[in-house]
C-alpha positions as a LaTeX table, in Angstrom:
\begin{tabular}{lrrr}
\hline
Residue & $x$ (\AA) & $y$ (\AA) & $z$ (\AA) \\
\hline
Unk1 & $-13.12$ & $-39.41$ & $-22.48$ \\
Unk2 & $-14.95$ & $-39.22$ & $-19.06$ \\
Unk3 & $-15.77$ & $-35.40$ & $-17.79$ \\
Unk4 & $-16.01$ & $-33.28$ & $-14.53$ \\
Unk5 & $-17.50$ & $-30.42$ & $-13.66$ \\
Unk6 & $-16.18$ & $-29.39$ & $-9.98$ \\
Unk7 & $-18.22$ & $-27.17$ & $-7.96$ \\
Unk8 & $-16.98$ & $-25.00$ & $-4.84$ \\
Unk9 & $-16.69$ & $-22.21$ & $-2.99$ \\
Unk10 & $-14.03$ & $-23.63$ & $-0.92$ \\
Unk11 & $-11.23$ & $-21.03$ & $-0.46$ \\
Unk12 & $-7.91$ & $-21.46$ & $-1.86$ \\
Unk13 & $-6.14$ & $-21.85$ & 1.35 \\
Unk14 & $-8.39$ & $-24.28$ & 2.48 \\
Unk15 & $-7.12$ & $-27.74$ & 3.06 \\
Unk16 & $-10.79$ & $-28.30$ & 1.16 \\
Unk17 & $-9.03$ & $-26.78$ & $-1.92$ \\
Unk18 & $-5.64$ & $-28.28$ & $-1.90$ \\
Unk19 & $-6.94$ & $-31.78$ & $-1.59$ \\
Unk20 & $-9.31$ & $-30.60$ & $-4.86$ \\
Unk21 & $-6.10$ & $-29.68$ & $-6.11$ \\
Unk22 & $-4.19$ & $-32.99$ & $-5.13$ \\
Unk23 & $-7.35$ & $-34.63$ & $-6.64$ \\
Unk24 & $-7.15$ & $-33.03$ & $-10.55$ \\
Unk25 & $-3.77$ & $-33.47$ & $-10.38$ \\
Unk26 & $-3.85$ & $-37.06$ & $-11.38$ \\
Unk27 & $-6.72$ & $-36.67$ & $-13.87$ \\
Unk28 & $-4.58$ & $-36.38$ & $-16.66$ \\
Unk29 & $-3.73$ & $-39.99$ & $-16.06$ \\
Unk30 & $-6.85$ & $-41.53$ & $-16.61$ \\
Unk31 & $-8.01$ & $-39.17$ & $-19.47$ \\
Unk32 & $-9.91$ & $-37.68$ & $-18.01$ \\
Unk33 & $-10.82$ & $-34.09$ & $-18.68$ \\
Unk34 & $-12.33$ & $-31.36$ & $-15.95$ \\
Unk35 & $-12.90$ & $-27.77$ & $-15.09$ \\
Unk36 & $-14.12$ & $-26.33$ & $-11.58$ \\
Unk37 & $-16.42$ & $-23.82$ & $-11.27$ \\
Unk38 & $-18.11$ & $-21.63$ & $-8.30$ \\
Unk39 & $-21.81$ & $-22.58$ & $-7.54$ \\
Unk40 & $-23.11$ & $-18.93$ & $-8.81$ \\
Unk41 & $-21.22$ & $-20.50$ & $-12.11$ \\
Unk42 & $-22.17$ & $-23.91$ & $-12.19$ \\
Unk43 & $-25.28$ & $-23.81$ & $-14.51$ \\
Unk44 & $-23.40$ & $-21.85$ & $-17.17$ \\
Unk45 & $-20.41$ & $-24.02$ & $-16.87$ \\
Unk46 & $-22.24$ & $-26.84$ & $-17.11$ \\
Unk47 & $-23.80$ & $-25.56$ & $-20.39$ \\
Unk48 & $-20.56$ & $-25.05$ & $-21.58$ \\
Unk49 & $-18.12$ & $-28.06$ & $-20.50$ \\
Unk50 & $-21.43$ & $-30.79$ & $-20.80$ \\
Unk51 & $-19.84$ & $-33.14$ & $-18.58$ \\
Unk52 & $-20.37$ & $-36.75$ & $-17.50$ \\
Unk53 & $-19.98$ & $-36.28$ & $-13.81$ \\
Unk54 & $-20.82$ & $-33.07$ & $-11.76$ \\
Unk55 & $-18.97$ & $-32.82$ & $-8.07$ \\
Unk56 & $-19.77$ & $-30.75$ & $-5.83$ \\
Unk57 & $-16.83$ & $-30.51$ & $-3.59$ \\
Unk58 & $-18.56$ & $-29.31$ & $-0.05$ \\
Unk59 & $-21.98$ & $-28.35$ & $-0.70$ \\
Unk60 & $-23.97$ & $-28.18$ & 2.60 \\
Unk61 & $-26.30$ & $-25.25$ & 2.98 \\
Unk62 & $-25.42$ & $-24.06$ & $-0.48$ \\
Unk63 & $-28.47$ & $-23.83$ & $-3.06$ \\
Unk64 & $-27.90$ & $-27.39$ & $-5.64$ \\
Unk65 & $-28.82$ & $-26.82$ & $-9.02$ \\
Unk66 & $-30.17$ & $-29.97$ & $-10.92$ \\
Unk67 & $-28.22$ & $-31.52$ & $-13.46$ \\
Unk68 & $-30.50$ & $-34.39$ & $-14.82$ \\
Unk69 & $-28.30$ & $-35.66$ & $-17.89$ \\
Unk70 & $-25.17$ & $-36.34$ & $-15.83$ \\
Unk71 & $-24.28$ & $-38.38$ & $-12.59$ \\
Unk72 & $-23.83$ & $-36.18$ & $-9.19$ \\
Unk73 & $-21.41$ & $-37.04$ & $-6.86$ \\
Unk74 & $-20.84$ & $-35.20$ & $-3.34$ \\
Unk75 & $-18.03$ & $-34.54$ & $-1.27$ \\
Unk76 & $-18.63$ & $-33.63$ & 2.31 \\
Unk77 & $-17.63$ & $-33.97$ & 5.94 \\
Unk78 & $-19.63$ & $-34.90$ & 9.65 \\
Unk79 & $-16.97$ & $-33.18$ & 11.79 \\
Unk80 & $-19.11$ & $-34.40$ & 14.77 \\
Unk81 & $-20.64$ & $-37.49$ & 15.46 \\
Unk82 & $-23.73$ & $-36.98$ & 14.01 \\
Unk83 & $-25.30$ & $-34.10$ & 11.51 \\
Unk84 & $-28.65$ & $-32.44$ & 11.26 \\
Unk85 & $-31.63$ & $-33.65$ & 9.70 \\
Unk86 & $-31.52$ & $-30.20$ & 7.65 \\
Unk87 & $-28.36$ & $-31.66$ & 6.03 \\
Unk88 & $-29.37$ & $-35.35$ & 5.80 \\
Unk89 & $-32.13$ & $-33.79$ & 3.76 \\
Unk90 & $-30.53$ & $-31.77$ & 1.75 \\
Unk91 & $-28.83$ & $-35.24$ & 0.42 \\
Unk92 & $-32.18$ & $-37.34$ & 0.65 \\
Unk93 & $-33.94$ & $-34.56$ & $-1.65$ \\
Unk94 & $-31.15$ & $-34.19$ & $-4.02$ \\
Unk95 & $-30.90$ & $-37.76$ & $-5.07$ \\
Unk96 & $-26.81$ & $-37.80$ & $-5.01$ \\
Unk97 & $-25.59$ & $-40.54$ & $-7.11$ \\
Unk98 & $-22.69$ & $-40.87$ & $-4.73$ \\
Unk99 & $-21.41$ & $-39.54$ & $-0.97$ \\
Unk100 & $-17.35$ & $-39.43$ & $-0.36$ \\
Unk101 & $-16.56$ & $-38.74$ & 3.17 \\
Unk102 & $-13.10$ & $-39.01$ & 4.34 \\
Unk103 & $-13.33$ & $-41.14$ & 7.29 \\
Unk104 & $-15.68$ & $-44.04$ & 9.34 \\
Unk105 & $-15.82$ & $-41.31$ & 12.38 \\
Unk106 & $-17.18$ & $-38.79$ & 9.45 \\
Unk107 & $-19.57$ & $-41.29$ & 7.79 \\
Unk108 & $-21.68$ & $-42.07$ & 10.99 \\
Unk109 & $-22.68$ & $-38.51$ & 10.26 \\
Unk110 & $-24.73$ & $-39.45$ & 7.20 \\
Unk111 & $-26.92$ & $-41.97$ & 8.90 \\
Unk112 & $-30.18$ & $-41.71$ & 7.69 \\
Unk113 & $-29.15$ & $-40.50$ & 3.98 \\
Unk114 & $-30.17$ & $-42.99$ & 1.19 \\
Unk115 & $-27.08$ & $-42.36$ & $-1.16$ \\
Unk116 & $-24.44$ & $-44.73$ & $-0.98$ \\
Unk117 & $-21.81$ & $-42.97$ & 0.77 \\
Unk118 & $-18.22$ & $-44.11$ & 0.24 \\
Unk119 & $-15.12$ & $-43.94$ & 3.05 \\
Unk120 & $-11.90$ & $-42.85$ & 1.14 \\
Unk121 & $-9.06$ & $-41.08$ & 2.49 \\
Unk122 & $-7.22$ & $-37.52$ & 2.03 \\
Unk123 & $-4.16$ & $-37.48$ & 0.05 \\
Unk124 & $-1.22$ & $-35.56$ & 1.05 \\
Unk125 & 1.69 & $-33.91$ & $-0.89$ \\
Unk126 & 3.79 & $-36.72$ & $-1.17$ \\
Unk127 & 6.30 & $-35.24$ & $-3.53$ \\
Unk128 & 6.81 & $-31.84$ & $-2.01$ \\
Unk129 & 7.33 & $-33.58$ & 1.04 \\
Unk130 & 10.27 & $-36.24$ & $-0.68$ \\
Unk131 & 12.03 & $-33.45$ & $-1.92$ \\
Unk132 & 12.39 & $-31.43$ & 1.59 \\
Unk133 & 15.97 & $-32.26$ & 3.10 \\
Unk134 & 15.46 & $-31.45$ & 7.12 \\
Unk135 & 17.54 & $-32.36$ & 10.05 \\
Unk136 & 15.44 & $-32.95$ & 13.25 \\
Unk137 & 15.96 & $-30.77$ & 16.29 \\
Unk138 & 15.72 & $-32.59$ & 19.48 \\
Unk139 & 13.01 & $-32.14$ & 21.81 \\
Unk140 & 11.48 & $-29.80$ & 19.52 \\
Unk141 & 7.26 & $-30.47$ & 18.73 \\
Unk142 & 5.17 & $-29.14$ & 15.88 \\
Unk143 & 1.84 & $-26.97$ & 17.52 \\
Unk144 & $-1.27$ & $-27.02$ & 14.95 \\
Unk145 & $-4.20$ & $-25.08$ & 15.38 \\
Unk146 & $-4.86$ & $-22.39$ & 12.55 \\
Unk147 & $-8.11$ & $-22.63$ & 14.20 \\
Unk148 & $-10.62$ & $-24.30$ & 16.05 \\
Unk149 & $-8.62$ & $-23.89$ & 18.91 \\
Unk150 & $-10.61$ & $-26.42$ & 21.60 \\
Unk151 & $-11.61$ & $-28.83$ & 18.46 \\
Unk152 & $-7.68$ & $-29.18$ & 17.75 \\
Unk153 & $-6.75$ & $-29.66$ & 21.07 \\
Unk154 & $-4.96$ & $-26.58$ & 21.25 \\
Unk155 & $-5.70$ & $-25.71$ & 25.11 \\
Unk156 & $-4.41$ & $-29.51$ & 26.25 \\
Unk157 & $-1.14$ & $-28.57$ & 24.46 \\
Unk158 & $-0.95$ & $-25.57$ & 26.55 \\
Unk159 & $-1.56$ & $-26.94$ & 30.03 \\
Unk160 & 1.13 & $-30.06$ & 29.77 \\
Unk161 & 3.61 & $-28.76$ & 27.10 \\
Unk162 & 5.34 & $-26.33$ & 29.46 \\
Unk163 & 5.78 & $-29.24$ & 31.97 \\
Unk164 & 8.53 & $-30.99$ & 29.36 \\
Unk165 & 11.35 & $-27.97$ & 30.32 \\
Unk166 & 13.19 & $-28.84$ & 27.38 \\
Unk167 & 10.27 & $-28.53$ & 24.98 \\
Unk168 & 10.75 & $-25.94$ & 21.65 \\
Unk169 & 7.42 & $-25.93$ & 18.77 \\
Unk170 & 7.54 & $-24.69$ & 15.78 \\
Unk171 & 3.82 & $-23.05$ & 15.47 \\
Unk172 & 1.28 & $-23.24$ & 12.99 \\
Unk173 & $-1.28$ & $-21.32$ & 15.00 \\
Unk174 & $-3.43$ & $-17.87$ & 14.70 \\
Unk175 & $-1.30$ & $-14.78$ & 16.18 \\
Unk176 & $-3.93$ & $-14.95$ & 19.21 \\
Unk177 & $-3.59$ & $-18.70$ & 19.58 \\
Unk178 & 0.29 & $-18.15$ & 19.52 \\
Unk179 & 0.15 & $-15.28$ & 22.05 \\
Unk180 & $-1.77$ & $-17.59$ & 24.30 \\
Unk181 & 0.79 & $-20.58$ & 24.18 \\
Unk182 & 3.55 & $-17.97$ & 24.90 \\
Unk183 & 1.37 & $-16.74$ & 28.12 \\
Unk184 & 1.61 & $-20.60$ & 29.06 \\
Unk185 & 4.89 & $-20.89$ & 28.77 \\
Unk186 & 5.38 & $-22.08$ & 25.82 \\
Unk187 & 8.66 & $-21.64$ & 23.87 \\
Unk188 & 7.89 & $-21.38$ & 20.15 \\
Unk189 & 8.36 & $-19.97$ & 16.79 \\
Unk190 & 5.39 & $-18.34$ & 15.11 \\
Unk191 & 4.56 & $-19.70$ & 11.62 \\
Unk192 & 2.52 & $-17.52$ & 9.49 \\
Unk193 & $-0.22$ & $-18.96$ & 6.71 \\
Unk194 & 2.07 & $-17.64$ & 4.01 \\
Unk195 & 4.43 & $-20.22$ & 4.00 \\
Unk196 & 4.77 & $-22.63$ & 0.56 \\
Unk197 & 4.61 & $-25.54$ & 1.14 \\
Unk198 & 8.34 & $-26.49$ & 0.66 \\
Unk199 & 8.77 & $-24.24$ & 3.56 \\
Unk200 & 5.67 & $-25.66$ & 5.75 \\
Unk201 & 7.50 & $-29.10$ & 5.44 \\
Unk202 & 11.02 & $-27.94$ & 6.58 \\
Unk203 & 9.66 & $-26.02$ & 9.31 \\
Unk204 & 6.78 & $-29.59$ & 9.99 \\
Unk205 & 9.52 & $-32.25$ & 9.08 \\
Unk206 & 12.65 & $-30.69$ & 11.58 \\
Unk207 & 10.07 & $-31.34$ & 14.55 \\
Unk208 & 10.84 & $-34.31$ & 16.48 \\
Unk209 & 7.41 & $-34.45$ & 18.28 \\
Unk210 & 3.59 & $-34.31$ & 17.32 \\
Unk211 & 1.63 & $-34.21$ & 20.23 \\
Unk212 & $-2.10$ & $-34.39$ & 19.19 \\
Unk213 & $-4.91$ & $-34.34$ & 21.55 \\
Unk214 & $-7.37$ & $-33.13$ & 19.04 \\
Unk215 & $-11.31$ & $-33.95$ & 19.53 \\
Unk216 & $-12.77$ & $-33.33$ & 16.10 \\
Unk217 & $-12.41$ & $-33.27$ & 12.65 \\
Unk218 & $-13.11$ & $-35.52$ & 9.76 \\
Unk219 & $-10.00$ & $-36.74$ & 9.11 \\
Unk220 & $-6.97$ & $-34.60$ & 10.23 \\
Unk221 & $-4.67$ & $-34.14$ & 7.64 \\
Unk222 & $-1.44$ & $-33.33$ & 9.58 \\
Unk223 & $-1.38$ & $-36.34$ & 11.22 \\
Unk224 & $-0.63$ & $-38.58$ & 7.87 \\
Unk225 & 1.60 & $-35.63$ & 7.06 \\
Unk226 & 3.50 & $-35.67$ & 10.13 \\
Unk227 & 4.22 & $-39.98$ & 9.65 \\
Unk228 & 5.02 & $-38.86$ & 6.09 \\
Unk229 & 7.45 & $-36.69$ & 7.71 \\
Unk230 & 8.66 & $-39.24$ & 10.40 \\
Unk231 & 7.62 & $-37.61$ & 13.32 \\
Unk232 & 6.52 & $-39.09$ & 16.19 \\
Unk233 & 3.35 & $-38.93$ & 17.16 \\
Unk234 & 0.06 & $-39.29$ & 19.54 \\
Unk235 & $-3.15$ & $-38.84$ & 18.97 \\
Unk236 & $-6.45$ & $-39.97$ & 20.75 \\
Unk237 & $-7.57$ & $-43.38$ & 20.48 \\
Unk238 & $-10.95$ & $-42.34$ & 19.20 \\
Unk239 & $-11.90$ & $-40.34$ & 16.19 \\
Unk240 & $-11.69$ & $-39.74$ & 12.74 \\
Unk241 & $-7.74$ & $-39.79$ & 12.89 \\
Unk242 & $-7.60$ & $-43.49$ & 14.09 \\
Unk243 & $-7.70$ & $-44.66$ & 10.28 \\
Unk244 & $-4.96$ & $-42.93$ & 9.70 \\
Unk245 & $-1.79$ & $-45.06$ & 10.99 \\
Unk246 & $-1.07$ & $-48.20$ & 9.13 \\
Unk247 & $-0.33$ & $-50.05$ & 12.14 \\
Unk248 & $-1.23$ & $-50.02$ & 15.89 \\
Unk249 & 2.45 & $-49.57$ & 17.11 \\
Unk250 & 3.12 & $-46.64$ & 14.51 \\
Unk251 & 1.66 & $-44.08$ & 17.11 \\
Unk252 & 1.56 & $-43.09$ & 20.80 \\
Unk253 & $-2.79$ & $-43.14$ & 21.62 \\
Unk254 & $-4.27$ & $-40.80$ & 24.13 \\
Unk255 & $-6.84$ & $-42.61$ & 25.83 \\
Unk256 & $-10.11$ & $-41.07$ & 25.64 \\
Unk257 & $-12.71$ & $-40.91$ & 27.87 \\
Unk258 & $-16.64$ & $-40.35$ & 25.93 \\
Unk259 & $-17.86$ & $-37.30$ & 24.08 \\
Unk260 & $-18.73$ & $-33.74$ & 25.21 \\
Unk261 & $-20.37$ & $-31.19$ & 23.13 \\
Unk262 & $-18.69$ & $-27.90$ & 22.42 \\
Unk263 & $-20.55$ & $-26.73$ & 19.23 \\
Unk264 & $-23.77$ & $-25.07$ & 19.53 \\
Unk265 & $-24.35$ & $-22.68$ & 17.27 \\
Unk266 & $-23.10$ & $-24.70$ & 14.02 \\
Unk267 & $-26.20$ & $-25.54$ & 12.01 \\
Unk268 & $-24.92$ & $-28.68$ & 10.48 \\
Unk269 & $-22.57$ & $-30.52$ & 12.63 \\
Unk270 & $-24.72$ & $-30.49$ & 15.82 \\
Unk271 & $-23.19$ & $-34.15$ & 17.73 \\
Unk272 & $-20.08$ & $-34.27$ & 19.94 \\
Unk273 & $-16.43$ & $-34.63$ & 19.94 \\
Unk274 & $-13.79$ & $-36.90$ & 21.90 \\
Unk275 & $-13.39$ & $-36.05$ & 25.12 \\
Unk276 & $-9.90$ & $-36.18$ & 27.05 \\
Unk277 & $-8.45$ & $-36.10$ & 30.54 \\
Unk278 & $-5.60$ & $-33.63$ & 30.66 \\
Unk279 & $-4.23$ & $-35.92$ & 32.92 \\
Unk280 & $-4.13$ & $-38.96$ & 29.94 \\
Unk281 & $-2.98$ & $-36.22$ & 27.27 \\
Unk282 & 0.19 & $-35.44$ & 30.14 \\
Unk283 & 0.77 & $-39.52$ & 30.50 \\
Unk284 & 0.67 & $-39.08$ & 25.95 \\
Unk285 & 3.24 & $-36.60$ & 26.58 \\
Unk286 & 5.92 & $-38.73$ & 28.45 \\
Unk287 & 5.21 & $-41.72$ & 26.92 \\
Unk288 & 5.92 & $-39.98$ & 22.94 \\
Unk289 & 9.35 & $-38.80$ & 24.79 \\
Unk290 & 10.26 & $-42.83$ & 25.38 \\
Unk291 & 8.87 & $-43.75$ & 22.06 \\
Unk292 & 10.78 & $-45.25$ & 19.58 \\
Unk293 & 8.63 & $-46.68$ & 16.50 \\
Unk294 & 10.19 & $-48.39$ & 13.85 \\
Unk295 & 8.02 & $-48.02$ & 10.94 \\
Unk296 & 9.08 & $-46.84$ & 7.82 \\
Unk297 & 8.02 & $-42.98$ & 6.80 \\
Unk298 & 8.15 & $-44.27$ & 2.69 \\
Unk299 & 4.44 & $-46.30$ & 3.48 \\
Unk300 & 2.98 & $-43.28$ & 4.25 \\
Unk301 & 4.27 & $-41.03$ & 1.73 \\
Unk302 & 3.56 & $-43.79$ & $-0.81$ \\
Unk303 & 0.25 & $-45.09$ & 0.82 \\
Unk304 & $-1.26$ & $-41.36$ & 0.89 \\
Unk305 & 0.05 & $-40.03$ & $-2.69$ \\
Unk306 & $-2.39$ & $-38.98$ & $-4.62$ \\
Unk307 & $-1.53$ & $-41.71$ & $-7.14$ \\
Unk308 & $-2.47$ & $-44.39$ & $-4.97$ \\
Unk309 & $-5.26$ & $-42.53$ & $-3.15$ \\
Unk310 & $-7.22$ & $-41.34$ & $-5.90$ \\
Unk311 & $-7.29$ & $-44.21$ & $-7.99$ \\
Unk312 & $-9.17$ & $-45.58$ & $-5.08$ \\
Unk313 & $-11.40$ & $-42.77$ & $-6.05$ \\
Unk314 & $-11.83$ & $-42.86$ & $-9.31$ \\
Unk315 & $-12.57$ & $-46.28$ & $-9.13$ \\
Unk316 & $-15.60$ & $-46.04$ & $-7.38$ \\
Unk317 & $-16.42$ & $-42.59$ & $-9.49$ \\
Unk318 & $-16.25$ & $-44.14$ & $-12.94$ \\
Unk319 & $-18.57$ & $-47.15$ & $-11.13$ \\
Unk320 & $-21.54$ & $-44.22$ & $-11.80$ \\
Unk321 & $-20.52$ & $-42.22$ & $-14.42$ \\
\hline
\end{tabular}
């Protein structure tokens, strides 16, 4: 029976977390036994558990213990275009086994490591999402930004939303961020960080709209979720997002127009992000209004379980163990 030792100090409302959560999930499956641990922990639970495999789920700028009798595996993200040679050496001195990123835009961050680093995709909640019963409200677009508010796009949102008069959002945004789109003009309801996730999928699935323009990010989530969901949706033609959408026609793209730079204090992802006109993110707008896609919403919830997405996973985990 194969073994893993997680380690993290990912938060437990972290979409980090609940796609470590999504991941042990299926363990069970493949008999295969686990326990996660913080990295304070990790030697001691090592000691303990003696697994096969030790994961450290995010790990930059944290201190790696060594672990010589088992195989290491990393999981980590390049929100940007390109990292810094303090993190590409953290993996070069290591001597990782294996690198899972979640995305091509994310893995042209680790040029210059000399791990093999592997391109695999986030799961989503595929069954939560089944059993939610919603009836979409017309006209009415889900608003993400919990934070990040320029990498998410937020401010784009708020200069063309208001020009759709017959807009509504349903809100998953900071209380500031929320105040802000109201000062725009925006008509929405507020969605706290409390919510379950039965109740994040009501208030996500009843939307009609996803309008997008975000510029970074390693693989954005809420965009499977919101196909999933059957929303429909645009997002920028560049980016980590554009793996996302099983085919061309299943999405609305926001044409792009090169990179701009709006980190510069973050120590690790030091590159650039998609850059938009507001003008092209307006034109998104109008054209997700007239858009009627015909793909079916089961792919995605069946493509991104984490059935089918982690035993893409495991297969190339078990290749080292």
């Amino acid at each position: 029976m194969t073994s893993i030792l997680f380690v993290t100090d990912t938060g437990k409302n972290s979409s980090f977390f609940r796609q470590l959560m999504l991941f042990t999930s299926v363990l069970s499956k493949y008999n295969i036994r686990y326990m996660i641990t913080s990295y304070d922990k990790a030697k001691k639970a090592y000691d303990k558990f003696k697994p096969d495999i030790v994961f450290f789920w995010t790990f930059f700028e944290k201190k790696l213990q060594l672990f010589r009798k088992a195989r290491v595996i990393g999981f980590e993200v390049s929100d940007t275009d390109k990292l810094s040679e303090t993190a590409i050496s953290q993996i070069n001195d290591y001597d990782f086994d294996l690198i899972i990123t979640p995305s091509k835009w994310s893995a042209q961050g680790f040029t210059g490591v000399n791990t093999k680093v592997v391109v695999l995709p986030h799961a989503i909640s595929s069954d939560v999402i089944r059993s939610v019963e919603v009836e979409k409200k017309k006209d009415y677009f889900w608003v993400y930004a919990p934070h990040s508010r320029e990498r998410k796009g937020l401010d784009l949102v708020e200069e063309v939303l208001p020009h759709y008069l017959n807009h509504f959002a349903n809100a998953r945004v900071s209380m500031p961020y929320f105040l802000e789109l109201v000062r725009k003009g925006i008509r929405a309801y507020p969605l706290t960080d409390d919510l379950d996730d039965y109740q994040y999928f009501k208030y996500f699935g009843e939307c009609e709209y996803f309008l997008y323009p975000v510029r970074g990010g390693a693989f954005e989530i809420p965009v499977a979720e919101a196909l999933a969901l059957g929303l429909k949706v645009a997002i920028p033609e560049r980016g980590a997002w554009v793996d996302i959408p099983l085919r061309k026609e299943d999405v609305i793209w926001i044409k792009t127009n090169g990179k701009v730079r709006l980190w510069y204090g973050n120590k690790t992802h030091i590159g650039r992000f998609i850059s938009m006109d507001v003008q092209d993110v307006e034109k998104a707008l109008y054209d997700l209004i007239d858009f009627n896609p015909s793909f079916d919403r089961n792919d995605y919830l069946d493509y991104y379980s984490p059935d089918n997405v982690y035993s893409k996973w495991l297969k190339e985990i078990l290749r080292v163990a």
